[in-house]
MARFI-89861 format. One line per 10 residues: number of its first residue (from 1); for each residue x, y, z of N, C-alpha, C. Coordinates in steps of 0.2 Angstrom, whole numbers, always signed. Example, Ala and Ser with C-alpha at 12.3 -4.5 7.8 and 13.67 -1.06 7.14 Angstrom:
REM MARFI-89861
1	+66/-28/+39/+62/-22/+39/+66/-16/+39 ~ +64/-11/+35/+68/-5/+36/+64/+0/+39
END
This chain:
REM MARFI-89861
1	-3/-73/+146/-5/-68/+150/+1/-64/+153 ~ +2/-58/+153/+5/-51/+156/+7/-55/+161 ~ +14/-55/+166/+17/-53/+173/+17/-48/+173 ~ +19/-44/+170/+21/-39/+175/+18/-32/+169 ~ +19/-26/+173/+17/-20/+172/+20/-19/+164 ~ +24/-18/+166/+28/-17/+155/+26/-22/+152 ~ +26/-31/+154/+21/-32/+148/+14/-32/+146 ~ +13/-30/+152/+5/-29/+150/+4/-20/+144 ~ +10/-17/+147/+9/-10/+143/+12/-12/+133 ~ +17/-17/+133/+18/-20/+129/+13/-22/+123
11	+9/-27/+126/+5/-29/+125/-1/-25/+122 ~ -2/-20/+125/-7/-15/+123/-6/-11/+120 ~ +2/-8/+119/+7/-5/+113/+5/-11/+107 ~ +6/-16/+107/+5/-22/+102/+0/-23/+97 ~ -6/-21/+103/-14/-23/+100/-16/-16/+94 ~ -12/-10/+96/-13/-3/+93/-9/-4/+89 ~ -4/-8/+89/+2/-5/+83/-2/-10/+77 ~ -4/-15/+79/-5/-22/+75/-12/-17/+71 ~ -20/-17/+74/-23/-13/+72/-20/-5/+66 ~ -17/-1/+68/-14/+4/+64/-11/+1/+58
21	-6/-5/+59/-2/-9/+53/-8/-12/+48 ~ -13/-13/+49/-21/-18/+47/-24/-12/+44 ~ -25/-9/+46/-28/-2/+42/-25/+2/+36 ~ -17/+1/+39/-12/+4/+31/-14/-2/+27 ~ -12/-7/+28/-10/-12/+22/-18/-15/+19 ~ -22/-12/+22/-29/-13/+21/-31/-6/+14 ~ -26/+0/+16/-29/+4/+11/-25/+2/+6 ~ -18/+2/+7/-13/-1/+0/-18/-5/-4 ~ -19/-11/-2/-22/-17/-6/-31/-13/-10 ~ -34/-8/-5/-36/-7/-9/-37/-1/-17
31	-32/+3/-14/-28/+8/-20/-24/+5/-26 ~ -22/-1/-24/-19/-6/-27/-25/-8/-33 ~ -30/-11/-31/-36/-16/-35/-40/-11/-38 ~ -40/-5/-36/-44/+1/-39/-39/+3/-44 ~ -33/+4/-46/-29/+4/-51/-27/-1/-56 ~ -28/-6/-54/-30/-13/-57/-37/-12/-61 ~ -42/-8/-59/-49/-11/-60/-49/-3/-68 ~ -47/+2/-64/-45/+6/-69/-42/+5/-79 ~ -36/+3/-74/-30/-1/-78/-35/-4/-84 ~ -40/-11/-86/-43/-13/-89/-47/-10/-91
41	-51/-4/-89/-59/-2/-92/-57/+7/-93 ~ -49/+8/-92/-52/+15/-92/-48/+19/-98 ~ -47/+24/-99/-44/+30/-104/-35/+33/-102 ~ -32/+33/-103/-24/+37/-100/-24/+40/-94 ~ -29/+46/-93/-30/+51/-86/-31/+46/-82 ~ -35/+44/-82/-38/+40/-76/-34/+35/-74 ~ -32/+32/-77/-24/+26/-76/-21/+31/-74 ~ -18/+35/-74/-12/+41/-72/-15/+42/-66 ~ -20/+44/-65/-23/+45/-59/-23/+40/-52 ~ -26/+35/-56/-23/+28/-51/-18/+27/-49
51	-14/+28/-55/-7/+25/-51/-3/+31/-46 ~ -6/+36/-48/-2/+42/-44/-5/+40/-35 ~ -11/+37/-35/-14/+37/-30/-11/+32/-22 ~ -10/+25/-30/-10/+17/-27/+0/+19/-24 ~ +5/+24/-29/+11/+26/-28/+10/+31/-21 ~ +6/+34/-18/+6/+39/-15/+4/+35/-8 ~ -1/+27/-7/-2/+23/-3/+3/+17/+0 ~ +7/+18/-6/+12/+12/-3/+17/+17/-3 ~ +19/+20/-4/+26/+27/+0/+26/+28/+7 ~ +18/+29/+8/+16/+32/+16/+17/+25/+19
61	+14/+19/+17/+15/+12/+20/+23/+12/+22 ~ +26/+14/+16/+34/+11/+17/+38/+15/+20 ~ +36/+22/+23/+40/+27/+26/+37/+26/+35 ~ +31/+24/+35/+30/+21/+43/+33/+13/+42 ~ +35/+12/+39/+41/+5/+42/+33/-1/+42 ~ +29/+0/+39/+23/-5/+40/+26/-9/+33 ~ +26/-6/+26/+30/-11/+20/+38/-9/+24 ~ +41/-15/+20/+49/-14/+18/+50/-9/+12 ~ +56/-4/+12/+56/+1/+7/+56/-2/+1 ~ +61/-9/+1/+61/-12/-5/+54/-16/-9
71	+51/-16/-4/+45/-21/-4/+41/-15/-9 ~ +42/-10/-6/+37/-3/-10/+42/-1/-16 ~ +46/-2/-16/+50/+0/-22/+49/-4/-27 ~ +49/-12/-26/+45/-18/-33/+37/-16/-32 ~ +35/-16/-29/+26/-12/-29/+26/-9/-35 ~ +29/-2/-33/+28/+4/-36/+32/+4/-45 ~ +37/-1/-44/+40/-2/-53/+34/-6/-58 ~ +33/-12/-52/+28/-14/-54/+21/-13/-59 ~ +18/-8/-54/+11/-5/-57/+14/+0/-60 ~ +18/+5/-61/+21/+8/-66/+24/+5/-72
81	+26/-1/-72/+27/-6/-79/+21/-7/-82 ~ +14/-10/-78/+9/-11/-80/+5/-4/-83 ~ +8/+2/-81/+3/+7/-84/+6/+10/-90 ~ +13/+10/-90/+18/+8/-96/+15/+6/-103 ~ +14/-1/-100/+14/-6/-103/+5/-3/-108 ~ +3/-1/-103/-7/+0/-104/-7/+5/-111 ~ -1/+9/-109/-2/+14/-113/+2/+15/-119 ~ +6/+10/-119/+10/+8/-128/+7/+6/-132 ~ +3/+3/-129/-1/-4/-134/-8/+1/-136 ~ -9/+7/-133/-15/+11/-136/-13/+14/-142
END
């Protein structure tokens, strides 16, 4: 429990930042599986589409300091190796 006035404002700076962080990383993972889901059942456009999407989710993650840049940096090689990869073998 708060003593004093700044932690209780702390504290409530805390609840908001925590919920906002829960929200980003809740769309990343979903843009993320929807690219994945893609990636297996779909045509070249559509995988390009995905990934431009699931890239443009974890960029905005990683530039409010919610991912590490690096953390979005192996993300982003990643699912680009795998759409690489999707589209050599067609």
């Amino acid at each position: 429990m708060a003593n004093t006035k700044s932690a209780e404002k702390a504290n409530r700076q805390s609840i908001k930042h925590r919920a906002r962080n829960q929200h980003a990383n809740s769309t990343v993972r979903t843009s993320v599986r929807k690219f994945r889901e893609t990636l297996e059942s779909a045509d070249a456009a559509t995988v390009a589409t995905g990934l431009k999407s699931a890239i443009r989710e974890i960029a905005k993650a990683a530039s409010k300091g919610i991912i590490h840049k690096s953390q979005a940096a192996r993300r982003i090689s990643r699912l680009s190796k795998a759409a690489h990869a999707k589209s050599a073998a067609k």
